[in-house]
N, CA, C and O atoms as CSV, one atom per row, in Angstrom:
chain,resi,resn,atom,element,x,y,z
A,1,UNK,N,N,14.177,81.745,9.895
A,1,UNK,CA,C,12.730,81.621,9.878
A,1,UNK,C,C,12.253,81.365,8.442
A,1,UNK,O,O,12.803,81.946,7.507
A,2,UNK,N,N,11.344,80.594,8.267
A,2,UNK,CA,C,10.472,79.809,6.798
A,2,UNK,C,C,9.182,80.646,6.829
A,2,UNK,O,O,8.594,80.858,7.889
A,3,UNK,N,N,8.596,81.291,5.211
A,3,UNK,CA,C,7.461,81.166,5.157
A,3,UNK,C,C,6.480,80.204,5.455
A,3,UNK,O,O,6.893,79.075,5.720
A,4,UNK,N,N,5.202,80.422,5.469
A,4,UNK,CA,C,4.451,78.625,5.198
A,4,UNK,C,C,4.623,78.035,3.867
A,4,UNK,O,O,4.568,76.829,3.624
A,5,UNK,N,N,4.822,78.913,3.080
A,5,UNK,CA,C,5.156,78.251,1.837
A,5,UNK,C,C,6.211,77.627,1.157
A,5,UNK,O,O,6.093,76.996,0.106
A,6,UNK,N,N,7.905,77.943,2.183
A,6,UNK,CA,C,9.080,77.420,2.331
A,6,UNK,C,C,8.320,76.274,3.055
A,6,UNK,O,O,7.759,75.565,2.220
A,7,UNK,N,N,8.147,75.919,4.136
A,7,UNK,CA,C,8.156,75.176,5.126
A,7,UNK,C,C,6.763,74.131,4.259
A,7,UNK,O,O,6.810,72.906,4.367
A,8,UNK,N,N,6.063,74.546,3.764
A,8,UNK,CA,C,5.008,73.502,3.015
A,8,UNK,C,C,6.005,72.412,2.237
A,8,UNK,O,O,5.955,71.183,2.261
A,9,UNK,N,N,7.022,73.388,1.467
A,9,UNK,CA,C,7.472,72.572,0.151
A,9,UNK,C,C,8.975,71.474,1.093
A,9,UNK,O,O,9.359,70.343,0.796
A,10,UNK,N,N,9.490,72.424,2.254
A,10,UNK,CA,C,10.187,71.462,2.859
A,10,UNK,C,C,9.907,70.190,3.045
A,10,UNK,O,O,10.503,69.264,2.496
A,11,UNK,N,N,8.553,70.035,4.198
A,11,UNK,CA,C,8.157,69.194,4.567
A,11,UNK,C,C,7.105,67.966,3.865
A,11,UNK,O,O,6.849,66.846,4.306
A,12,UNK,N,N,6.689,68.544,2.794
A,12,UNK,CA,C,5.614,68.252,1.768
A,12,UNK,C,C,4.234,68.318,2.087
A,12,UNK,O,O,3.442,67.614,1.462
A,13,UNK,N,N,3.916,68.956,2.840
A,13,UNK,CA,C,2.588,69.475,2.786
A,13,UNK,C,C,2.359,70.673,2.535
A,13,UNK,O,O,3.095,71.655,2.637
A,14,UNK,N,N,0.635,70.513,1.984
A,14,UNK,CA,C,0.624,71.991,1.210
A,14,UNK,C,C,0.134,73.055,2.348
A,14,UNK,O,O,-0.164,72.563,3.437
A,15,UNK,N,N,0.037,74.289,2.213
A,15,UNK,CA,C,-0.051,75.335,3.112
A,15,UNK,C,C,-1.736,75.012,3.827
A,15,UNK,O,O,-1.747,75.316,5.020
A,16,UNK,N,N,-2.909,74.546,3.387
A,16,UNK,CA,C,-4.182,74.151,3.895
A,16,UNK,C,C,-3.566,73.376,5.389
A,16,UNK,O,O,-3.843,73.741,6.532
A,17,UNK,N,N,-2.702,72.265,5.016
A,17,UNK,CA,C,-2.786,71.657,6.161
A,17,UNK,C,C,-1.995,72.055,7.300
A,17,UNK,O,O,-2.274,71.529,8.378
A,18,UNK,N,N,-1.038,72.911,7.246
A,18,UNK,CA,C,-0.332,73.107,8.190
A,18,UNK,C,C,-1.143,74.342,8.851
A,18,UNK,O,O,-0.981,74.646,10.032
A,19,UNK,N,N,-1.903,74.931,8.110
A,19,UNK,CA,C,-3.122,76.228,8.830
A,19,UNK,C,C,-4.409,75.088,9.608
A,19,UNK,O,O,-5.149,75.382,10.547
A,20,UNK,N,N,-4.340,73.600,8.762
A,20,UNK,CA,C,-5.207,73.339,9.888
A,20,UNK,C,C,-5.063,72.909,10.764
A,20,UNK,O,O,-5.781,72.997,11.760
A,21,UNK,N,N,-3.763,72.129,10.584
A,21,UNK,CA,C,-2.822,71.659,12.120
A,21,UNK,C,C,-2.755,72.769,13.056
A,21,UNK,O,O,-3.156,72.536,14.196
A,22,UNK,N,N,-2.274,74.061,12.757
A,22,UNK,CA,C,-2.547,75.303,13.511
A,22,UNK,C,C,-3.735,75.396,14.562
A,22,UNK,O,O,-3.820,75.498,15.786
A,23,UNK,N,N,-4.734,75.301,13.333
A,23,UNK,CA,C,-6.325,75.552,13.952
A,23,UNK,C,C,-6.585,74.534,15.502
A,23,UNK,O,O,-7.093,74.873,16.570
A,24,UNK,N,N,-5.972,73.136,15.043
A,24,UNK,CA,C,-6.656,71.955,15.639
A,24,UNK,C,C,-5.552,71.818,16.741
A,24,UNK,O,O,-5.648,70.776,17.388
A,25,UNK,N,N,-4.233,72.886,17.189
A,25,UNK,CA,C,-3.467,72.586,18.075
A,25,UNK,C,C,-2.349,72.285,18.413
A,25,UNK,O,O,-1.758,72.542,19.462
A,26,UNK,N,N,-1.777,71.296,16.843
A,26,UNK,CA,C,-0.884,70.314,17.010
A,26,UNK,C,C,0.206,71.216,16.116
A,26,UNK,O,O,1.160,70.769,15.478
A,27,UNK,N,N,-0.133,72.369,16.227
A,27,UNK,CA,C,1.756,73.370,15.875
A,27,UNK,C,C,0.979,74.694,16.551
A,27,UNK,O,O,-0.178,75.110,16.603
A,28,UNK,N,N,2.347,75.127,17.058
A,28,UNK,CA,C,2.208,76.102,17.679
A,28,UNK,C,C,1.992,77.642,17.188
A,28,UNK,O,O,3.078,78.014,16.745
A,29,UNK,N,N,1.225,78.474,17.109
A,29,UNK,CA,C,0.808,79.998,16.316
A,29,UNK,C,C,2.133,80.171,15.994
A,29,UNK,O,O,3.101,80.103,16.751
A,30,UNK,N,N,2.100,80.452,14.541
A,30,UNK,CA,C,3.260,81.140,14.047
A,30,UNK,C,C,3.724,82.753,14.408
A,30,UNK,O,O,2.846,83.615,14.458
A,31,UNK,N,N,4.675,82.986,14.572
A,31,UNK,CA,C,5.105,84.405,14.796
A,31,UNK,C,C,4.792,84.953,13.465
A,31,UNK,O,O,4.573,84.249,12.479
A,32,UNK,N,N,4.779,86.247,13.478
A,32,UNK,CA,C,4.699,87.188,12.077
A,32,UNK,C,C,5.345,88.284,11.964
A,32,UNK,O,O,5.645,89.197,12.734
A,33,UNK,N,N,5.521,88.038,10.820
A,33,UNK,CA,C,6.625,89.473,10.418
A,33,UNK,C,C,6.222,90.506,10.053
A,33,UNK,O,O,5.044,90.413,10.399
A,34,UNK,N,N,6.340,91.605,9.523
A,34,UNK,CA,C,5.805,93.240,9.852
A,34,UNK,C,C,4.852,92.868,8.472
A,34,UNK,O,O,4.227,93.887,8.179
A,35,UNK,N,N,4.518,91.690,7.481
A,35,UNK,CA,C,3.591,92.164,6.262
A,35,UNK,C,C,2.489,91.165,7.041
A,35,UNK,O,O,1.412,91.088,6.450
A,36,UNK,N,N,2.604,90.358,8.327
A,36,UNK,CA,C,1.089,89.609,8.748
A,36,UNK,C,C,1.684,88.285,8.114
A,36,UNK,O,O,0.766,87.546,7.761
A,37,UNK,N,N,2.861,87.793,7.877
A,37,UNK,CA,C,2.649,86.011,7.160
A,37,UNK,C,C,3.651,85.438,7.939
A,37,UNK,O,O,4.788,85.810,8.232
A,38,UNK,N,N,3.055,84.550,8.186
A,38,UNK,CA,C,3.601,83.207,9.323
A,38,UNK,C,C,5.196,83.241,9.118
A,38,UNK,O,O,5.668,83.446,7.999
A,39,UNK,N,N,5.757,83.096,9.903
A,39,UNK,CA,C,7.167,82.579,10.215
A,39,UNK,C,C,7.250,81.397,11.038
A,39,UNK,O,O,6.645,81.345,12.109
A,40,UNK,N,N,8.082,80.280,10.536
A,40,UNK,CA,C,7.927,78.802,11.150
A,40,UNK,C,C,9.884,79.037,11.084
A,40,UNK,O,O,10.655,79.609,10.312
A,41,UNK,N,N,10.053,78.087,12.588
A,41,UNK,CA,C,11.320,77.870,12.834
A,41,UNK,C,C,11.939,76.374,12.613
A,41,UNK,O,O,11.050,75.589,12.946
A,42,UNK,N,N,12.822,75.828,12.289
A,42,UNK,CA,C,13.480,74.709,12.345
A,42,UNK,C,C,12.925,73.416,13.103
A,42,UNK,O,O,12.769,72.245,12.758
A,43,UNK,N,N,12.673,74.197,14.397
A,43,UNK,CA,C,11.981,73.230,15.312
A,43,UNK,C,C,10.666,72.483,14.525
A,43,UNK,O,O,10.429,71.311,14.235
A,44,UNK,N,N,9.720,74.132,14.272
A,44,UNK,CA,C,8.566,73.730,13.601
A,44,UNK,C,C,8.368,72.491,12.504
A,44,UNK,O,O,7.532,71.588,12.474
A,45,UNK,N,N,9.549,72.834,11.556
A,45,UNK,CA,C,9.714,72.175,10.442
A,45,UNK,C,C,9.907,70.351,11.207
A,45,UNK,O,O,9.321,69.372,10.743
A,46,UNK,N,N,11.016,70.305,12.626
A,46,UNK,CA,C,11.062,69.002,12.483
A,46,UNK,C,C,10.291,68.326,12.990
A,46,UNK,O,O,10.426,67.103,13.016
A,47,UNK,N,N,9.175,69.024,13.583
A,47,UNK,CA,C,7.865,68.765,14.633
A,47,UNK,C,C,6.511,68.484,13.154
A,47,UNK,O,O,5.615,67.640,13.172
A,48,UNK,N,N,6.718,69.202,12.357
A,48,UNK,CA,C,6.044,68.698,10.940
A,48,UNK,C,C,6.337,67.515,10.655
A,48,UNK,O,O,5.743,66.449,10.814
A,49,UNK,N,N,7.444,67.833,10.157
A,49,UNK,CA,C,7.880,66.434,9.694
A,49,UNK,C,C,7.531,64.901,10.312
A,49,UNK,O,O,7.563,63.875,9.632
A,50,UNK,N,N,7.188,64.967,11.771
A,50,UNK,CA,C,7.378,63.971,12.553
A,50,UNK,C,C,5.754,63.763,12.893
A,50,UNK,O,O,5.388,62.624,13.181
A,51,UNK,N,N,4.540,65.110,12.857
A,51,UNK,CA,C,3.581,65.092,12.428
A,51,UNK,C,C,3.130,64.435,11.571
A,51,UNK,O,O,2.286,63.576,11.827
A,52,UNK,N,N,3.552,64.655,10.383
A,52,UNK,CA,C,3.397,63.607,8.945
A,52,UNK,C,C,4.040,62.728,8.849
A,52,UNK,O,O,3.874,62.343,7.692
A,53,UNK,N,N,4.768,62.055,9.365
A,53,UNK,CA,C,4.931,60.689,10.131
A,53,UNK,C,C,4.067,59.771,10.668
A,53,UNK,O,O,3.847,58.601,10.354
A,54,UNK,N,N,3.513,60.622,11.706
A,54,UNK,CA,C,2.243,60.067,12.548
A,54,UNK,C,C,0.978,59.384,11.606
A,54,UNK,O,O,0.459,58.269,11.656
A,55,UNK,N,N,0.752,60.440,10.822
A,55,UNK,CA,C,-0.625,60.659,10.226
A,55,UNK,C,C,-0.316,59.349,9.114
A,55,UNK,O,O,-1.224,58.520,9.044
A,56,UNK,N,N,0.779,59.141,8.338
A,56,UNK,CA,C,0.911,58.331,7.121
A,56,UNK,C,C,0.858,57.080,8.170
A,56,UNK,O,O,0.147,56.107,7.919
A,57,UNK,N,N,1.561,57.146,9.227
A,57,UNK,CA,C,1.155,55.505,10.032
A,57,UNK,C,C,-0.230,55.083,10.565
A,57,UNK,O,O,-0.589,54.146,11.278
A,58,UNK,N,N,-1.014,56.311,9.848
A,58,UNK,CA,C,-2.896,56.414,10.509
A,58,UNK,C,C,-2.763,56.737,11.707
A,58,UNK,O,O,-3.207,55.746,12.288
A,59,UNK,N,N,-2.441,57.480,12.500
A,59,UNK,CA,C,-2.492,58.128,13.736
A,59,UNK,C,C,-3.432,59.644,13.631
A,59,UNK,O,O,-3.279,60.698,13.015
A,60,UNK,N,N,-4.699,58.981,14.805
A,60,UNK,CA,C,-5.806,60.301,14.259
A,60,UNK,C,C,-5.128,61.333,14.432
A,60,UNK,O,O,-3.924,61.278,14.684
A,61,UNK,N,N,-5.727,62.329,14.336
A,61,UNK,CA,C,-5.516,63.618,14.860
A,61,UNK,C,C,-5.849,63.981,15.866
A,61,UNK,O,O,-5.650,65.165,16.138
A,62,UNK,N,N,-6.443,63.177,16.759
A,62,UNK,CA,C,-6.927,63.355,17.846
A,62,UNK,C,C,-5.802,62.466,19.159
A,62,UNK,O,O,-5.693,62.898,20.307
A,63,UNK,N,N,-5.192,61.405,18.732
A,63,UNK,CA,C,-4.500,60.937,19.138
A,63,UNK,C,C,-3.060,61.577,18.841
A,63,UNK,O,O,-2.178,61.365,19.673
A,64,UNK,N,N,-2.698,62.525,17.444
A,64,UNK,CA,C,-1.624,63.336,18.042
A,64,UNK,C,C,-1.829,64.359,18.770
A,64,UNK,O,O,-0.804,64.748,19.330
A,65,UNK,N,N,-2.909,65.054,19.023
A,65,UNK,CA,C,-2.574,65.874,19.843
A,65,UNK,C,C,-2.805,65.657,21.219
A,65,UNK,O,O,-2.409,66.568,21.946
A,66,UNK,N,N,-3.498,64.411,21.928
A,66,UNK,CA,C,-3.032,63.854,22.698
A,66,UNK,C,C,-1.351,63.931,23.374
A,66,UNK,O,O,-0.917,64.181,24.499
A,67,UNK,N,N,-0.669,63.558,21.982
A,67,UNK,CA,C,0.579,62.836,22.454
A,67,UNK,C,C,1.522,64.443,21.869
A,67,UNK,O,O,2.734,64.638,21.958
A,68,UNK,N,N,0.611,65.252,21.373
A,68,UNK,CA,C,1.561,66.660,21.685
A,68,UNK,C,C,1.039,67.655,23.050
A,68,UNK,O,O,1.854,68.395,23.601
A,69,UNK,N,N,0.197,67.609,23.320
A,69,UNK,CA,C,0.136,68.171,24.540
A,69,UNK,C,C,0.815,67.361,25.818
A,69,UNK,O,O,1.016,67.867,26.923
A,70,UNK,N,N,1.117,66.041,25.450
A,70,UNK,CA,C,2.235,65.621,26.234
A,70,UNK,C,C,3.368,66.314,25.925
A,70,UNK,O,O,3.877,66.712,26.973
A,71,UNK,N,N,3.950,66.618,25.035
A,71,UNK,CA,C,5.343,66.373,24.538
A,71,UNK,C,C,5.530,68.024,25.631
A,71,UNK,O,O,6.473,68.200,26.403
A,72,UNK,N,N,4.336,69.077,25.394
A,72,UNK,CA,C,4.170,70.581,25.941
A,72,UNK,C,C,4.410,70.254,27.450
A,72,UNK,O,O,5.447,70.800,27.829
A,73,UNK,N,N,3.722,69.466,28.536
A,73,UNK,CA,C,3.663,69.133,29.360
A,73,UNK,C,C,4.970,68.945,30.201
A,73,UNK,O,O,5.109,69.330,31.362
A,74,UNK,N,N,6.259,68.051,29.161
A,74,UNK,CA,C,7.376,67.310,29.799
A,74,UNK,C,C,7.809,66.346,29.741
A,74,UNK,O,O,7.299,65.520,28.983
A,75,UNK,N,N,8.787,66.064,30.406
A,75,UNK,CA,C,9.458,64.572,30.463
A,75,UNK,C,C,8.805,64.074,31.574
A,75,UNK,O,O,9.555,63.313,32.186
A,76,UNK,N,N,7.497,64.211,32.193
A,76,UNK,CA,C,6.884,63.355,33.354
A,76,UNK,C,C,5.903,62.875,32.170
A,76,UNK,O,O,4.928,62.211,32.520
A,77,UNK,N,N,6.051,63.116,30.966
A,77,UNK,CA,C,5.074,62.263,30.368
A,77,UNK,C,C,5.952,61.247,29.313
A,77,UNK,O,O,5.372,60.481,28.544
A,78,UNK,N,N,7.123,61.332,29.376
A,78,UNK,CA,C,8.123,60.657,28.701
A,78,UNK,C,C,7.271,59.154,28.208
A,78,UNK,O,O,6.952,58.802,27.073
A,79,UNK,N,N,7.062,58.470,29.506
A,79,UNK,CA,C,6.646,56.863,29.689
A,79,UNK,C,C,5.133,56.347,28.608
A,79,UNK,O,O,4.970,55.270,28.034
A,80,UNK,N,N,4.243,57.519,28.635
A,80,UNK,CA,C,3.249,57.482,28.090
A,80,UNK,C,C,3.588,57.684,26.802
A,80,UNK,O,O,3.156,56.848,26.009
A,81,UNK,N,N,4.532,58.957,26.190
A,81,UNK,CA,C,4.285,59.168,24.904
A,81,UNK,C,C,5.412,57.415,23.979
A,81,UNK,O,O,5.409,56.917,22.854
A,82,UNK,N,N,6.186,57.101,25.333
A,82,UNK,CA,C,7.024,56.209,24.698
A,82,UNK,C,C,5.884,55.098,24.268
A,82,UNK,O,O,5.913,54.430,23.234
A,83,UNK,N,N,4.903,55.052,25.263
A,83,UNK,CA,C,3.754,53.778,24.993
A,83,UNK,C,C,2.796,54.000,23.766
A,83,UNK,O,O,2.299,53.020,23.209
A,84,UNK,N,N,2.493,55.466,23.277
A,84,UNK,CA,C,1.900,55.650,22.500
A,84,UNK,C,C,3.035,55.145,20.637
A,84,UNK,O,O,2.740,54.544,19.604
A,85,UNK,N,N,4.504,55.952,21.249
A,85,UNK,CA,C,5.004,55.637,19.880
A,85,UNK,C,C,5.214,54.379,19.834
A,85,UNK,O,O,4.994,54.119,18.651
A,86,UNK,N,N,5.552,53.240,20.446
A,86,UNK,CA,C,5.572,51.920,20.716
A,86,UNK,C,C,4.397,51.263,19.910
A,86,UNK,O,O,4.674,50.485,18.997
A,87,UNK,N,N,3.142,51.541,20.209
A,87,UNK,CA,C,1.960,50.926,19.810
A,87,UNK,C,C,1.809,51.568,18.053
A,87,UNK,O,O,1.568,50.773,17.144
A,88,UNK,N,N,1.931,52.600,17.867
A,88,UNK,CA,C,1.780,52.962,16.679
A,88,UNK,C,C,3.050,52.433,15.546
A,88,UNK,O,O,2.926,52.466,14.322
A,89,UNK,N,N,4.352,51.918,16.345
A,89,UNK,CA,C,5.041,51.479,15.640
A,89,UNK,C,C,4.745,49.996,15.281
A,89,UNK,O,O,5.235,49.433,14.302
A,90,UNK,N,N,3.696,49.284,16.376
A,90,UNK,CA,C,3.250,48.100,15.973
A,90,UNK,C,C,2.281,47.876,14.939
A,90,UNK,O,O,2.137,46.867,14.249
A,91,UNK,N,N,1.473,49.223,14.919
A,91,UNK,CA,C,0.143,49.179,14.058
A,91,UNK,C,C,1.008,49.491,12.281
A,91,UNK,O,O,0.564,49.243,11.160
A,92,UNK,N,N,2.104,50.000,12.625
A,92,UNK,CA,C,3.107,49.800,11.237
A,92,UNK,C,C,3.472,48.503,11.087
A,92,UNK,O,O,3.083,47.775,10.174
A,93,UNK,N,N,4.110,48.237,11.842
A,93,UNK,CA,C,4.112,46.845,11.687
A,93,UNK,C,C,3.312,45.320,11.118
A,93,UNK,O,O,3.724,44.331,10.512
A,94,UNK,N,N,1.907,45.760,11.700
A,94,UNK,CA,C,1.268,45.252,11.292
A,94,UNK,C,C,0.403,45.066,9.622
A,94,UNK,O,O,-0.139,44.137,9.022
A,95,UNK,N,N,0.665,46.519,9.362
A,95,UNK,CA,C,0.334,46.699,8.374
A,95,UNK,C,C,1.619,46.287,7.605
A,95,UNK,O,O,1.251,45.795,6.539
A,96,UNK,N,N,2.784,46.283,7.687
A,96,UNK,CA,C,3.186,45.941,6.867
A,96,UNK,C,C,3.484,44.401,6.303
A,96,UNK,O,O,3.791,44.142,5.139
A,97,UNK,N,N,3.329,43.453,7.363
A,97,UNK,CA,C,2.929,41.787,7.321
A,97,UNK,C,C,1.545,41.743,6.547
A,97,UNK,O,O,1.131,40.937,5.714
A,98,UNK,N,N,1.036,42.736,7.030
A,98,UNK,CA,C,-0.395,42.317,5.995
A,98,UNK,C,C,0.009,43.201,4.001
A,98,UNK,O,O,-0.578,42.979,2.942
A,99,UNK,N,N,0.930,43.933,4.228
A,99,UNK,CA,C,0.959,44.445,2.687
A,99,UNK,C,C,2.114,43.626,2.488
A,99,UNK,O,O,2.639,44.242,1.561
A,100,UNK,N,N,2.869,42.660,2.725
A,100,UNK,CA,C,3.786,41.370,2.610
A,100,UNK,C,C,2.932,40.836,1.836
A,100,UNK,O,O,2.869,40.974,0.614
A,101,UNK,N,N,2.248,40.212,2.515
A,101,UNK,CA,C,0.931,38.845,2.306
A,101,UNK,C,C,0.213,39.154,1.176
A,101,UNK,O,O,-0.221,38.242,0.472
A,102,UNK,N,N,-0.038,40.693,0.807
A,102,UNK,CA,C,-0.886,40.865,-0.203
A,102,UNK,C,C,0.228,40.865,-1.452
A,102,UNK,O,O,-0.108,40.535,-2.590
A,103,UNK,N,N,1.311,41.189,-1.183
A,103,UNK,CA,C,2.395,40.736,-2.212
A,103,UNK,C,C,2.292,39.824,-3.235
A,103,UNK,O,O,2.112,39.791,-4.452
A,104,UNK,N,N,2.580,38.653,-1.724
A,104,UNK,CA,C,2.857,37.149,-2.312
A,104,UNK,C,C,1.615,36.857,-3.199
A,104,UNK,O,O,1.820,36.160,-4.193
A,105,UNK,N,N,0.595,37.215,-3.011
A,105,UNK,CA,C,-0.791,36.939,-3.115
A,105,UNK,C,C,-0.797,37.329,-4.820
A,105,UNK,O,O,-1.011,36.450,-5.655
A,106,UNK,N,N,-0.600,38.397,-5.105
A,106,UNK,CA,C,0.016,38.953,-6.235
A,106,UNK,C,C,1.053,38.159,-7.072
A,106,UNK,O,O,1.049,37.375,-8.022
A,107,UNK,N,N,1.753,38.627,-6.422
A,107,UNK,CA,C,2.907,37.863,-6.986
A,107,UNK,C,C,2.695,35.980,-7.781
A,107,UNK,O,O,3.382,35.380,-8.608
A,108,UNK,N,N,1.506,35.607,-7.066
A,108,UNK,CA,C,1.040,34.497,-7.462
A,108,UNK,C,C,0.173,34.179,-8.111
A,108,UNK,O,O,-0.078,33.095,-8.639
A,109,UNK,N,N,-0.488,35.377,-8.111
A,109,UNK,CA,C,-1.485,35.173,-9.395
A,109,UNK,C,C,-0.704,35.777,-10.851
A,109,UNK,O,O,-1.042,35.330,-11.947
A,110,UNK,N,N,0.191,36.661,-10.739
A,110,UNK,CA,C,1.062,36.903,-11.762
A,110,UNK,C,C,1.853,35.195,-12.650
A,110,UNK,O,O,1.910,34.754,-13.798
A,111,UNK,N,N,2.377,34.693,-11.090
A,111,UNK,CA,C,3.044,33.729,-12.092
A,111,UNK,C,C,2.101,32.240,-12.628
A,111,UNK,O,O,2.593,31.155,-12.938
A,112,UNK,N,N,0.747,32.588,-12.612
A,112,UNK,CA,C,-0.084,31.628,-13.425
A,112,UNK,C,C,-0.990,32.309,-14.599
A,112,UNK,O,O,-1.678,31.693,-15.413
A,113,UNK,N,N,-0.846,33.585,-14.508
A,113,UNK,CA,C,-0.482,34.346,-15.818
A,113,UNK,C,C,0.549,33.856,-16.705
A,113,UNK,O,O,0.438,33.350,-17.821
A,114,UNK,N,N,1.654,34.118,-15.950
A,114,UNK,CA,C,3.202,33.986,-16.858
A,114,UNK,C,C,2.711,32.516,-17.530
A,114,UNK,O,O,2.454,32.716,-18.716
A,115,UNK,N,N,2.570,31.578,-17.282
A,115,UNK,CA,C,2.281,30.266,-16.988
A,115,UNK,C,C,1.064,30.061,-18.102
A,115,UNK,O,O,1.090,29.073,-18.836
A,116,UNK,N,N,0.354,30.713,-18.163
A,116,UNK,CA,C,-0.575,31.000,-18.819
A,116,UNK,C,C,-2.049,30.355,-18.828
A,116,UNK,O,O,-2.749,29.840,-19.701
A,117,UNK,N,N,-2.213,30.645,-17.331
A,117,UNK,CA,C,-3.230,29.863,-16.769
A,117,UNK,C,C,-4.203,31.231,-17.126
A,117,UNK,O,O,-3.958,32.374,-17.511
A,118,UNK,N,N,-5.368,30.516,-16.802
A,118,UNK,CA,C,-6.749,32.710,-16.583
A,118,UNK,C,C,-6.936,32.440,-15.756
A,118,UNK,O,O,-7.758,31.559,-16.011
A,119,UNK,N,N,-6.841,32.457,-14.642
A,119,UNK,CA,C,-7.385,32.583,-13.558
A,119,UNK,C,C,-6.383,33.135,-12.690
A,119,UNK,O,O,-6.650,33.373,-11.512
């Protein structure tokens, strides 16, 4: 078992957010030990981790806990959460053709610098 403050520095978030992930649903009440401070298990940690996953691909918070009260639910929701990670892996996707493009874009105004154009 992890403090929140092991389990903050594991996963890289600081202790605010994983008390508000708490608050809002999307981790489950921590157990406590005889001084009152959270104990998080392995699971927790890889259910974080995969949390802050979500969120860096812009996935609201409202849409993970959507797709964690599936995960609570079962494998009769298997099909849905596969459609949800599917689509969010496209909206990565997408973003990343568009931070490509802004590359080149870069990258081209650099080499009329080099060049020694101003503009």
């Amino acid at each position: 078992m992890f403090t929140i403050g092991q389990i903050a520095k594991t996963v890289g978030l600081n202790i605010g957010a994983i008390r508000f992930y708490e608050r809002k649903g999307l981790l489950e009440p921590a157990v406590r030990n005889e001084q009152n401070n959270r104990l998080y298990s392995e699971e927790d940690i890889g259910w974080l981790e995969f949390l802050k996953c979500l969120r860096e691909t812009g996935m609201s918070i409202e849409e993970i806990k959507r797709y964690y009260d599936m995960v609570k639910a079962g494998t009769s929701t298997l099909p849905e959460r596969t459609r949800m990670i599917e689509e969010q892996k496209q909206v990565l996707l997408d973003d990343i053709e568009k931070k490509k493009a802004q590359l080149i874009h870069l990258e081209h105004k650099l080499e009329r610098y080099y060049r020694g154009e101003n503009y």
